[in-house]
Biopython code that builds the backbone (N, CA, C, O; Angstrom):
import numpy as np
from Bio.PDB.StructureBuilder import StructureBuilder

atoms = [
    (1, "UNK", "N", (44.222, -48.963, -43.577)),
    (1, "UNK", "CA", (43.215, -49.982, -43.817)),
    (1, "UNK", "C", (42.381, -49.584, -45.026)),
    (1, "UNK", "O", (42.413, -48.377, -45.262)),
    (2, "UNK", "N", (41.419, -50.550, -46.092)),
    (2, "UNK", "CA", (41.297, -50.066, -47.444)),
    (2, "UNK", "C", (39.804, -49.640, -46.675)),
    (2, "UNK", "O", (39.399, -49.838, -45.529)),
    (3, "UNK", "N", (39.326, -49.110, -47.611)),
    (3, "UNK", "CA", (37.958, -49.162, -47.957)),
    (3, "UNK", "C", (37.047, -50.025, -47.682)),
    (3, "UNK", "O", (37.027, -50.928, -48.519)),
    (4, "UNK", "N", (36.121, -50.153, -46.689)),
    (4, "UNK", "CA", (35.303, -51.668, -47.525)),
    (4, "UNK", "C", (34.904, -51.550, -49.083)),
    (4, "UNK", "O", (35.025, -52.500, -49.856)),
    (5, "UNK", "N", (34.413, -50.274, -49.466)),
    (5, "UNK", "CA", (34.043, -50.457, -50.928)),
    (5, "UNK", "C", (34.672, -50.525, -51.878)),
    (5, "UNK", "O", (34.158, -50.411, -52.991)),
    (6, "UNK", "N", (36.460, -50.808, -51.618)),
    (6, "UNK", "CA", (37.412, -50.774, -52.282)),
    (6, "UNK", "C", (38.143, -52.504, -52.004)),
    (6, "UNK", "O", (39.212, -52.818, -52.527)),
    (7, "UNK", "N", (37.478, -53.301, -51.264)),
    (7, "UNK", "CA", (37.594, -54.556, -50.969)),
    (7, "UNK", "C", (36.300, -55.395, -51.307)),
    (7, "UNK", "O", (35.136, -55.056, -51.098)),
    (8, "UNK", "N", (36.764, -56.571, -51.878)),
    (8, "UNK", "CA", (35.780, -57.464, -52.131)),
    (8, "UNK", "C", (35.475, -57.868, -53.467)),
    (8, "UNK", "O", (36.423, -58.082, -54.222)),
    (9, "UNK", "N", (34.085, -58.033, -53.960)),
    (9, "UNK", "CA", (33.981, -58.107, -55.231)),
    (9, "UNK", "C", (33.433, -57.306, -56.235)),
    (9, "UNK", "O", (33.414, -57.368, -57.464)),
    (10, "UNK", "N", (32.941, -56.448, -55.295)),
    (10, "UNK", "CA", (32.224, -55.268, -55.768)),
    (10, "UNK", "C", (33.749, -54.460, -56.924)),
    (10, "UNK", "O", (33.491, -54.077, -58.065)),
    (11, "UNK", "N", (34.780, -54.382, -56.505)),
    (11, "UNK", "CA", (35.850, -53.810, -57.455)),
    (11, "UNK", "C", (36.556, -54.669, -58.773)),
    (11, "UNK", "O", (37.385, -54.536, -59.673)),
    (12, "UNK", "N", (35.796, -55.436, -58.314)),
    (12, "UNK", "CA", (36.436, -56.083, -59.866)),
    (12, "UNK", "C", (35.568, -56.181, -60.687)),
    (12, "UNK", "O", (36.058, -56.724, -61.677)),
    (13, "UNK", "N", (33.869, -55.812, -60.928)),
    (13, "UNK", "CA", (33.254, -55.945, -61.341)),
    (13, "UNK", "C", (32.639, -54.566, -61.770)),
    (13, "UNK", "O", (32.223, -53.702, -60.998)),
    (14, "UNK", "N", (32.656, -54.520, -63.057)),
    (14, "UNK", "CA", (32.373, -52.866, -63.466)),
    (14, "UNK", "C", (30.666, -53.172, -63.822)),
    (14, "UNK", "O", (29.926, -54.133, -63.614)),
    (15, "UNK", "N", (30.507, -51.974, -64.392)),
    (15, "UNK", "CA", (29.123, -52.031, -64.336)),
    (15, "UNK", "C", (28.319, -52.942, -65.899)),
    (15, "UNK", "O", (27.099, -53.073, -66.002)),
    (16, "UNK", "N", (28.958, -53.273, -66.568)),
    (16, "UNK", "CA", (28.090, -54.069, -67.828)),
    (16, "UNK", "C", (28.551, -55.468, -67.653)),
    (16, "UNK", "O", (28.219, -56.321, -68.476)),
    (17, "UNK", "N", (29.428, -55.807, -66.451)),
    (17, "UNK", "CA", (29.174, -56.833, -65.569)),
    (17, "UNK", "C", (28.098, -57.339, -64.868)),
    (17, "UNK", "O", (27.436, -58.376, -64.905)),
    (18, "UNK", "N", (28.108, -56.136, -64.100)),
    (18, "UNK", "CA", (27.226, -56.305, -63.024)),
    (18, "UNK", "C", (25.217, -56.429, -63.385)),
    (18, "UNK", "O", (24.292, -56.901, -62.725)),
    (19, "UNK", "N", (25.317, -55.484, -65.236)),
    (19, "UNK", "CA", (24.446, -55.446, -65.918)),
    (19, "UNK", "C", (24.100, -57.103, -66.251)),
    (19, "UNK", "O", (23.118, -57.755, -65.897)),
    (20, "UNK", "N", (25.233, -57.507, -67.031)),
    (20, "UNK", "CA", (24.795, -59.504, -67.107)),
    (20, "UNK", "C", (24.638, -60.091, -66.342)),
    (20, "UNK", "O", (24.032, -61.141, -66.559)),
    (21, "UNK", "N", (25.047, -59.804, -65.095)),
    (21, "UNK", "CA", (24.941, -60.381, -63.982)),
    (21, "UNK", "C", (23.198, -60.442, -63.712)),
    (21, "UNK", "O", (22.434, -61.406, -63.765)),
    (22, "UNK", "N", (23.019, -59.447, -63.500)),
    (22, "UNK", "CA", (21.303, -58.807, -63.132)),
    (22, "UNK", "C", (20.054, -59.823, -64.400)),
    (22, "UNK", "O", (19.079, -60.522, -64.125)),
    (23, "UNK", "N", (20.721, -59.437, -65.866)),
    (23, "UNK", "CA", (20.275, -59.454, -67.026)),
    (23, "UNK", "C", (19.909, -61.303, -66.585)),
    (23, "UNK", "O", (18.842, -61.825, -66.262)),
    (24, "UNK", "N", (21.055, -61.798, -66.724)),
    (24, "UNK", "CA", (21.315, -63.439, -66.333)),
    (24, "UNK", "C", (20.543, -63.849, -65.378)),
    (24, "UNK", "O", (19.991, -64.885, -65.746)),
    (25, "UNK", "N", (20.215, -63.529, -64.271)),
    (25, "UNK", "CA", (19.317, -64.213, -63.165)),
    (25, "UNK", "C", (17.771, -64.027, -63.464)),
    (25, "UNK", "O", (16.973, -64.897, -63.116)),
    (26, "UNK", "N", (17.209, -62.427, -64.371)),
    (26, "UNK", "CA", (16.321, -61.825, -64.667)),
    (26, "UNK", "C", (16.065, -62.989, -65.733)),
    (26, "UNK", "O", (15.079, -63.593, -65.309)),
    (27, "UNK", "N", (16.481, -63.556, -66.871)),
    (27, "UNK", "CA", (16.215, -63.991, -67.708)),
    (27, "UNK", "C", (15.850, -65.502, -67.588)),
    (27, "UNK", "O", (14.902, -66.065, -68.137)),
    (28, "UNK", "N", (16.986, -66.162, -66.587)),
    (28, "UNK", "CA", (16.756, -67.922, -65.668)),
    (28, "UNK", "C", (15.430, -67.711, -65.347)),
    (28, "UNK", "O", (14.546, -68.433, -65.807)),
    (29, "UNK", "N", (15.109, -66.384, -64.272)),
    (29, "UNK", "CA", (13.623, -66.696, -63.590)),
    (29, "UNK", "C", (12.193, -67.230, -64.521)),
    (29, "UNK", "O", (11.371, -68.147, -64.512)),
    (30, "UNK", "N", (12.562, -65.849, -65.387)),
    (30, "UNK", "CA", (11.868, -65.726, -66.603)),
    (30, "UNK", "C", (11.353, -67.164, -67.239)),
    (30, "UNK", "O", (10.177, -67.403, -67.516)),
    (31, "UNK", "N", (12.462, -68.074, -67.417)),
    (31, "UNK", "CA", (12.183, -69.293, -68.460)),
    (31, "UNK", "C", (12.068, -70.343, -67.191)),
    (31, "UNK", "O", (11.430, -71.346, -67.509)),
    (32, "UNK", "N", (12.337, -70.342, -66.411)),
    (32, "UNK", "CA", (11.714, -70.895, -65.076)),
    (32, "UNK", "C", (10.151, -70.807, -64.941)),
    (32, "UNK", "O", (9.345, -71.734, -64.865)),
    (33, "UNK", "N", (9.954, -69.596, -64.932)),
    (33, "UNK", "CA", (8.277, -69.396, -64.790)),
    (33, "UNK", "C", (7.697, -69.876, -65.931)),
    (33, "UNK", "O", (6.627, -70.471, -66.052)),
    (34, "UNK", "N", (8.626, -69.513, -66.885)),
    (34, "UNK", "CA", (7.501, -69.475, -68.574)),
    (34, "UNK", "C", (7.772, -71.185, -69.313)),
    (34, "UNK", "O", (7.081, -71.544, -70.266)),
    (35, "UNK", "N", (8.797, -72.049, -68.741)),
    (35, "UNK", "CA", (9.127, -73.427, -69.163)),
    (35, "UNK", "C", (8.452, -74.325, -67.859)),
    (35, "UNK", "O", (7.674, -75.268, -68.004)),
    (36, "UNK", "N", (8.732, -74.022, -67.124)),
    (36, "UNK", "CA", (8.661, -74.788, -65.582)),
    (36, "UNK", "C", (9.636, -75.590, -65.180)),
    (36, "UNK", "O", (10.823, -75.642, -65.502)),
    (37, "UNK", "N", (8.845, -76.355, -64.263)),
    (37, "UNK", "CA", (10.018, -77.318, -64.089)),
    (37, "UNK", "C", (10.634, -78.671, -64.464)),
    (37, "UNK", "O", (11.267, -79.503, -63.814)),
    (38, "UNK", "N", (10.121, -78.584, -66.074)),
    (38, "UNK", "CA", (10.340, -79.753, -66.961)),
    (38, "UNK", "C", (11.869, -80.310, -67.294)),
    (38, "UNK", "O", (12.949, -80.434, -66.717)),
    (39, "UNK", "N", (11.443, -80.492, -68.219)),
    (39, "UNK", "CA", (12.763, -81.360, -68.975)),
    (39, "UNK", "C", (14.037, -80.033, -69.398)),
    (39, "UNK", "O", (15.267, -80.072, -69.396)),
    (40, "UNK", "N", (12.981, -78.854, -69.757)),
    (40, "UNK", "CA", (13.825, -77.735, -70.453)),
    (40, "UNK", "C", (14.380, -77.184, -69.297)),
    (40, "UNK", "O", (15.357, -76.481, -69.551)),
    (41, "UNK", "N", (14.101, -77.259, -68.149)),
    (41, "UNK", "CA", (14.685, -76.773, -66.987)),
    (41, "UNK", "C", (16.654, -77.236, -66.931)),
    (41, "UNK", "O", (17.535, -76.716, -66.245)),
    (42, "UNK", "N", (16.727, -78.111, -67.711)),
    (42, "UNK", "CA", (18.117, -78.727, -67.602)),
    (42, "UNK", "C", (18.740, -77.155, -68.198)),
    (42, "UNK", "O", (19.300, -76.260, -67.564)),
    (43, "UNK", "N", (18.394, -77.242, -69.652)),
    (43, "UNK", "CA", (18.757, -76.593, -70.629)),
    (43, "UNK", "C", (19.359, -75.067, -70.180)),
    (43, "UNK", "O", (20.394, -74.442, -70.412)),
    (44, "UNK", "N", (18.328, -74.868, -69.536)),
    (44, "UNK", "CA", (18.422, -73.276, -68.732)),
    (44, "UNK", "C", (19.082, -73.664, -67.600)),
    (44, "UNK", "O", (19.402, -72.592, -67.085)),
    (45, "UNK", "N", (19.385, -74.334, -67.069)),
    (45, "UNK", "CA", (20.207, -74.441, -65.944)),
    (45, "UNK", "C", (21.761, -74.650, -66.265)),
    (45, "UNK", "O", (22.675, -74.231, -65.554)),
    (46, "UNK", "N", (21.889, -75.283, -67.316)),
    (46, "UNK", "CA", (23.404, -75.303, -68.338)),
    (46, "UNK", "C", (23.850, -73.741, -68.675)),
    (46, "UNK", "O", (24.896, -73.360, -68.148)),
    (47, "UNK", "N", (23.215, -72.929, -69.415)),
    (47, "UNK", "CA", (23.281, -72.014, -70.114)),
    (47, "UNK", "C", (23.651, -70.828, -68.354)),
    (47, "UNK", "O", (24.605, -70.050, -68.308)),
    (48, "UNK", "N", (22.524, -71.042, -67.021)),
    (48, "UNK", "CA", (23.001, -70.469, -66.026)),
    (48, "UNK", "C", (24.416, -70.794, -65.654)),
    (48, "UNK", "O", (25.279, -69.945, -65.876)),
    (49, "UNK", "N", (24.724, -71.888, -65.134)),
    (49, "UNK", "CA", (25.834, -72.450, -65.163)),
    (49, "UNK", "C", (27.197, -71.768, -66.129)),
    (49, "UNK", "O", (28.006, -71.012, -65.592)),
    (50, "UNK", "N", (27.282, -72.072, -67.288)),
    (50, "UNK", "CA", (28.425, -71.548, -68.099)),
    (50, "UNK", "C", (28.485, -69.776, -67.986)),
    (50, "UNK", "O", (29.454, -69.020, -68.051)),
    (51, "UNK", "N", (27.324, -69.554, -67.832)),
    (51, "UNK", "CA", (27.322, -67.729, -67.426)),
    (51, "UNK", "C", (28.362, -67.846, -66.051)),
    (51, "UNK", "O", (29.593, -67.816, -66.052)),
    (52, "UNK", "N", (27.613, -67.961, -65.116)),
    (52, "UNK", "CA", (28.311, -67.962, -64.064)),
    (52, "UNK", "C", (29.870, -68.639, -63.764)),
    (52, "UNK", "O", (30.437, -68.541, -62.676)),
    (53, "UNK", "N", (30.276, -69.147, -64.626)),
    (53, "UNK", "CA", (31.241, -69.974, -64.708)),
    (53, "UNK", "C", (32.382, -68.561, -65.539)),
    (53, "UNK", "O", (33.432, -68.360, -64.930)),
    (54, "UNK", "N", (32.188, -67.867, -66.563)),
    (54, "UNK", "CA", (32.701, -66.620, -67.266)),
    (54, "UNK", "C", (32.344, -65.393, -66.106)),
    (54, "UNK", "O", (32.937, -64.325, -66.254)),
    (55, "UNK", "N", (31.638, -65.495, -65.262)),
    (55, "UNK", "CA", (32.008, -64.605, -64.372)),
    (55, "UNK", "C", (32.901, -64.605, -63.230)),
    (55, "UNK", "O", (33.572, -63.660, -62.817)),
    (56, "UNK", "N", (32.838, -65.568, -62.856)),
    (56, "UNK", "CA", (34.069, -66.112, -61.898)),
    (56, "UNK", "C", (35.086, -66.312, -62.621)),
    (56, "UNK", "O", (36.137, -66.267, -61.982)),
    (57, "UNK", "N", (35.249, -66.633, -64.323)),
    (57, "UNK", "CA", (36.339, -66.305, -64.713)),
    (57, "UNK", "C", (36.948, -65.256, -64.887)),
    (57, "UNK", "O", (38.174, -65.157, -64.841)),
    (58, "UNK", "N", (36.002, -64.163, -65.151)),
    (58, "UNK", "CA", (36.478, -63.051, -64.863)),
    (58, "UNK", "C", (36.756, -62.226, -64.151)),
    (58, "UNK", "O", (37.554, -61.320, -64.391)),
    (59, "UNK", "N", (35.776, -62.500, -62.543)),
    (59, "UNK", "CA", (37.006, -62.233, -61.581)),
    (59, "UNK", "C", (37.968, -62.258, -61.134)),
    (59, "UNK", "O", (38.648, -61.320, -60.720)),
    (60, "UNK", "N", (38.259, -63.773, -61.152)),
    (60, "UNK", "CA", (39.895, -64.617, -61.279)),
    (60, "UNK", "C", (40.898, -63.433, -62.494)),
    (60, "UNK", "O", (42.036, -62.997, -62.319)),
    (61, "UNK", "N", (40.443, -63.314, -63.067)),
    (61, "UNK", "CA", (41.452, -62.616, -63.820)),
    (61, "UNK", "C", (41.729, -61.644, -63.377)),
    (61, "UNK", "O", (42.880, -61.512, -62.961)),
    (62, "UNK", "N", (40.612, -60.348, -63.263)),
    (62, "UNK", "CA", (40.501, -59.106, -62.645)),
    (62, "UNK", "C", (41.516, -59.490, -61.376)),
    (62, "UNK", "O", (42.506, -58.768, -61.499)),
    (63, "UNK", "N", (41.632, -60.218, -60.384)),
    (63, "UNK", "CA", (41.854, -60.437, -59.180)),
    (63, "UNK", "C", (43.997, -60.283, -59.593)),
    (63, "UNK", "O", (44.953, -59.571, -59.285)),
    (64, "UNK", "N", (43.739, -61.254, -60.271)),
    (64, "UNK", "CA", (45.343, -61.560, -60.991)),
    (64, "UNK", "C", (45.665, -60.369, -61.465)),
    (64, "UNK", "O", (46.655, -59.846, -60.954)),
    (65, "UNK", "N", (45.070, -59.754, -62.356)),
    (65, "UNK", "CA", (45.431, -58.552, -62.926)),
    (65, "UNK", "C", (46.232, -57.496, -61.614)),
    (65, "UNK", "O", (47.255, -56.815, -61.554)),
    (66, "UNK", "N", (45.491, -57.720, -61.005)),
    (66, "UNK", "CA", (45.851, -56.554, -60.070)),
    (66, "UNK", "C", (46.553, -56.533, -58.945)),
    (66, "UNK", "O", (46.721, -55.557, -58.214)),
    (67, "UNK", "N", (47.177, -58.170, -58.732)),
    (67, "UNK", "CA", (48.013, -58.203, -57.957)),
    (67, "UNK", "C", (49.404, -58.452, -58.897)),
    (67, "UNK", "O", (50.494, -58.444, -58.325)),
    (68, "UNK", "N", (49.343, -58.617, -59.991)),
    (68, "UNK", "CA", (50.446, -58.611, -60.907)),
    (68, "UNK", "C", (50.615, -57.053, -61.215)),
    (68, "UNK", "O", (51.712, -56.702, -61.651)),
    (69, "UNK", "N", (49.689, -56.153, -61.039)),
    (69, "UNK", "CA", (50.176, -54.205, -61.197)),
    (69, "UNK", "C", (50.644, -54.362, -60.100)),
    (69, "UNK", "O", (51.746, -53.814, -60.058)),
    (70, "UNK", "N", (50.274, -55.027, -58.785)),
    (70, "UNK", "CA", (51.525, -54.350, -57.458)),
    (70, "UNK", "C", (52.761, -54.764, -58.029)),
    (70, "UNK", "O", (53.716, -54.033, -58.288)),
    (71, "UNK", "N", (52.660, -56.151, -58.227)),
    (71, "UNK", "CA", (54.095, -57.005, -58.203)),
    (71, "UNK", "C", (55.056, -56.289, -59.194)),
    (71, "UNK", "O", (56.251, -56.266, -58.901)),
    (72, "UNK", "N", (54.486, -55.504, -60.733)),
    (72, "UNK", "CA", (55.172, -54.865, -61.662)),
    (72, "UNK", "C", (55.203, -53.162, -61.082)),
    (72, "UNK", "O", (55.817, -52.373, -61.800)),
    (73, "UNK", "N", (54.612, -52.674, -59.927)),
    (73, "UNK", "CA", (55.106, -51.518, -59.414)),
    (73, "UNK", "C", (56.426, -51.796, -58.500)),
    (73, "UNK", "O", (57.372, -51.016, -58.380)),
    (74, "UNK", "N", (56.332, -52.698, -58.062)),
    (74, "UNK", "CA", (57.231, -52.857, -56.989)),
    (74, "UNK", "C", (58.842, -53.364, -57.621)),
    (74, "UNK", "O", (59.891, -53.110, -57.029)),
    (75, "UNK", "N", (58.753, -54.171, -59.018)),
    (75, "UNK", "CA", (60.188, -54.109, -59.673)),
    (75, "UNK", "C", (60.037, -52.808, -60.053)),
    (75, "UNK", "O", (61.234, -52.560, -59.905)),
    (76, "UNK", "N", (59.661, -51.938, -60.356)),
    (76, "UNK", "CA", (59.324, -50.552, -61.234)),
    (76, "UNK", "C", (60.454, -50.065, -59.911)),
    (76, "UNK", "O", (61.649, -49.860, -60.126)),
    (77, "UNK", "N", (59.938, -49.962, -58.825)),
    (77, "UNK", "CA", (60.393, -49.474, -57.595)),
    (77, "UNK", "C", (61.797, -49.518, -57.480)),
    (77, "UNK", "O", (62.638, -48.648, -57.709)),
    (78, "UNK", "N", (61.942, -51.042, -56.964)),
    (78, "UNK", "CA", (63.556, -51.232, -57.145)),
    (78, "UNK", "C", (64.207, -51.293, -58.228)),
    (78, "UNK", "O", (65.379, -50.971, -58.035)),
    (79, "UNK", "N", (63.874, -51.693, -59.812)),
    (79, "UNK", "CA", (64.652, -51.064, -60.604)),
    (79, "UNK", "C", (65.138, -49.394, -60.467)),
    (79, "UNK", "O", (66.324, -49.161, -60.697)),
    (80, "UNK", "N", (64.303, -48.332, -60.127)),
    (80, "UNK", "CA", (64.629, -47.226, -60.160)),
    (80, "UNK", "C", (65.457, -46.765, -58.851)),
    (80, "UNK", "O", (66.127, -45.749, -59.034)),
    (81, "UNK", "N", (65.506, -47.178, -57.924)),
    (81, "UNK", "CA", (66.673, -47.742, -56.511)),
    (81, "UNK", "C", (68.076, -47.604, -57.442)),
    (81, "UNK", "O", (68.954, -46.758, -57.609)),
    (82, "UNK", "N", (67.767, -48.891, -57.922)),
    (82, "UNK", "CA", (69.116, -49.591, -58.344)),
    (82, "UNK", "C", (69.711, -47.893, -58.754)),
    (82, "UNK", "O", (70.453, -47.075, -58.212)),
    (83, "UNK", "N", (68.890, -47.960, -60.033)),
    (83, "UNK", "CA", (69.421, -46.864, -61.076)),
    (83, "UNK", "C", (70.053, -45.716, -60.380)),
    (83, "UNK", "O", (70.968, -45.175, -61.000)),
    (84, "UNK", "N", (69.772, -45.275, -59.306)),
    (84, "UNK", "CA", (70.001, -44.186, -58.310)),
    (84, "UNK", "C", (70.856, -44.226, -58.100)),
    (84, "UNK", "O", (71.667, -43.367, -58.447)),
    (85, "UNK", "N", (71.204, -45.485, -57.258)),
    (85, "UNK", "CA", (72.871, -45.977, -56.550)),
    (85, "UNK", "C", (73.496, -46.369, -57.610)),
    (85, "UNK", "O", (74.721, -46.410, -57.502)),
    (86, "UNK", "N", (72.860, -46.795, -59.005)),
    (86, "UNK", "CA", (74.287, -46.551, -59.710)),
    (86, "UNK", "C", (74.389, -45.339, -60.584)),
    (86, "UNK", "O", (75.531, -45.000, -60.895)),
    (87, "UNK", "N", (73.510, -44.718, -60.974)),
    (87, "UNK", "CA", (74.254, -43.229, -61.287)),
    (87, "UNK", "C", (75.162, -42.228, -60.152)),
    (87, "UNK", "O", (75.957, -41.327, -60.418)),
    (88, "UNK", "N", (74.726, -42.746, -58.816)),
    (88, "UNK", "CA", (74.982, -41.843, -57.948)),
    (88, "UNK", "C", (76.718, -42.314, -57.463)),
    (88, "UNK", "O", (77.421, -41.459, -56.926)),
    (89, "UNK", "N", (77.057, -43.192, -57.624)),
    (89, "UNK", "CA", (78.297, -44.119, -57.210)),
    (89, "UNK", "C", (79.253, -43.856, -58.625)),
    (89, "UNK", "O", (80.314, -44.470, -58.733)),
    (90, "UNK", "N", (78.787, -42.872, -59.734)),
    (90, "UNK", "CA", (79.834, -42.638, -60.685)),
    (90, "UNK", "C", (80.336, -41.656, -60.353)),
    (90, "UNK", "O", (81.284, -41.200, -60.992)),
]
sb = StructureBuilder()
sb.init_structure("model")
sb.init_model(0)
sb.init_chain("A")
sb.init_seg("    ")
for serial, (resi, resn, name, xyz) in enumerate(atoms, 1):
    if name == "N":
        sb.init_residue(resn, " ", resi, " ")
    sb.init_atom(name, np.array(xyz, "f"), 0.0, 1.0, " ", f" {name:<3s}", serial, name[0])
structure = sb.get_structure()
């Protein structure tokens, strides 16, 4: 069984991720407090939006990435099988 800290989202996310991540919500509040809740509130809510939108893209990837290293260990695997039984069958 894995890890919990080796499951989830915490592993796909390194740390100058996790830095924009922090940086990004720190900065929304910021122009939240310092704009209010006007018209410019759209503006900053777009700019939250497309952030968060490149982070979930980049989990999606991270996520892919790494089930495409099993899938390319596992031909790695049986290619080197093969190779066995046929050097070994000369």
């Amino acid at each position: 069984m894995a890890d919990q800290r080796d499951s989830g989202v915490g592993r796909h996310l390194d740390t100058p991720s996790r830095l924009v991540i922090s940086l990004t919500m720190v900065l929304f509040a910021v122009a939240l407090g310092v704009k209010g809740l006007g018209h410019d509130l759209l503006l900053e809510g777009g700019v939250l939006l497309v952030s968060i939108k490149l982070i979930i893209m980049a989990y999606k990837n991270s996520v892919a990435n790494t089930r495409l290293l099993g899938e390319l260990t596992l031909v790695r695997e049986a290619m080197a099988r093969l190779e066995r039984r046929l050097t070994d069958g000369r």
